[in-house]
C-alpha positions as CSV (number, residue, x, y, z in Angstrom):
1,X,18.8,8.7,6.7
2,X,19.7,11.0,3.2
3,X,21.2,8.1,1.6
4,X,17.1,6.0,2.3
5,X,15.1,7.5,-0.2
6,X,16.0,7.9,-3.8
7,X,14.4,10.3,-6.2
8,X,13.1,8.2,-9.5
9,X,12.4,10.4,-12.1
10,X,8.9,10.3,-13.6
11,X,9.9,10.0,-17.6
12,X,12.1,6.7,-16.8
13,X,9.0,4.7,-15.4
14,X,6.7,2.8,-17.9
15,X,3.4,4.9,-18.2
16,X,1.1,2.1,-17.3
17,X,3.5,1.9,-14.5
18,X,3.8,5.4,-13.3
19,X,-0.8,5.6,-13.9
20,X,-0.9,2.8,-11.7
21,X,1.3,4.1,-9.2
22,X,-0.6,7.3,-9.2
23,X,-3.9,6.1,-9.2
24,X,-2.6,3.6,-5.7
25,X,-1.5,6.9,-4.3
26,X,-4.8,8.8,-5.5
27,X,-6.5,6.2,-3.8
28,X,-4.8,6.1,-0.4
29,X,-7.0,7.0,2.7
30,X,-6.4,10.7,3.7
31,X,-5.5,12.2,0.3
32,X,-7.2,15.2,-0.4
33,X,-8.0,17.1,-3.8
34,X,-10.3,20.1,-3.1
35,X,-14.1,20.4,-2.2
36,X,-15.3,19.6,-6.0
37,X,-15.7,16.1,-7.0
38,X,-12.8,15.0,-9.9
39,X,-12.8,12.1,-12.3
40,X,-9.8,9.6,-11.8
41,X,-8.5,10.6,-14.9
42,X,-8.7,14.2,-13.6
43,X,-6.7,13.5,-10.2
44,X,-4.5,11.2,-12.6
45,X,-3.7,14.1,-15.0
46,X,-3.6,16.5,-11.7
47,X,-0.9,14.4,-10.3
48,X,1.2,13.7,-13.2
49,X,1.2,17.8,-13.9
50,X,2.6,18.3,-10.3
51,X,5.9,16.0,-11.4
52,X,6.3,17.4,-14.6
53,X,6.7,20.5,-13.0
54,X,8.7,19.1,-10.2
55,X,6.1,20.3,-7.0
56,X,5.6,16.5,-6.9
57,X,8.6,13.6,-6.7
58,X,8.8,9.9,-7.1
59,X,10.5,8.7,-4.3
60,X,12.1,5.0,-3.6
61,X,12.5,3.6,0.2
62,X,15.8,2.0,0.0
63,X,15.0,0.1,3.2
64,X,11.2,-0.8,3.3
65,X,11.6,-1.0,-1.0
66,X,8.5,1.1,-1.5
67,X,7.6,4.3,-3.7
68,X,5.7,7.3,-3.0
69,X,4.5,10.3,-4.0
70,X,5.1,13.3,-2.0
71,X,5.8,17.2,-2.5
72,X,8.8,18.4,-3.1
73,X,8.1,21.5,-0.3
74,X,7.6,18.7,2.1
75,X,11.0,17.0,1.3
76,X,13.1,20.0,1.8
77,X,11.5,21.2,5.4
């Protein structure tokens, strides 16, 4: 199961790539960002803050060949 997800680091994905990838995560049912209403391009620059300073990772499914975004605390439980 280690060897099924891959990290991908944020600075090697195209940035129209990596924004749409974050905005398809933003946009997922169930995410949450706080009682205050935020812009897209707030939650965008919210997400992209989180993997510059690594409490958010890029990950790659090896099997099912799908990314995601998830925290790095939640990773290493």
């Amino acid at each position: 199961m280690k060897d099924r997800f891959v990290e991908v680091p944020y600075e090697q994905i195209e940035p129209e790539t990596l924004r749409g990838l974050v905005e398809e995560f933003i946009t997922r049912d169930g995410t949450f960002y706080g009682k205050r209403e935020m812009s897209m391009d707030q939650k965008v620059d919210m997400v992209i803050g989180q993997l510059k300073v690594r409490e958010a990772v890029i990950t790659w499914d090896r099997y099912i060949q799908t990314s995601n975004i998830v925290l790095n605390k939640d990773i290493k439980q």
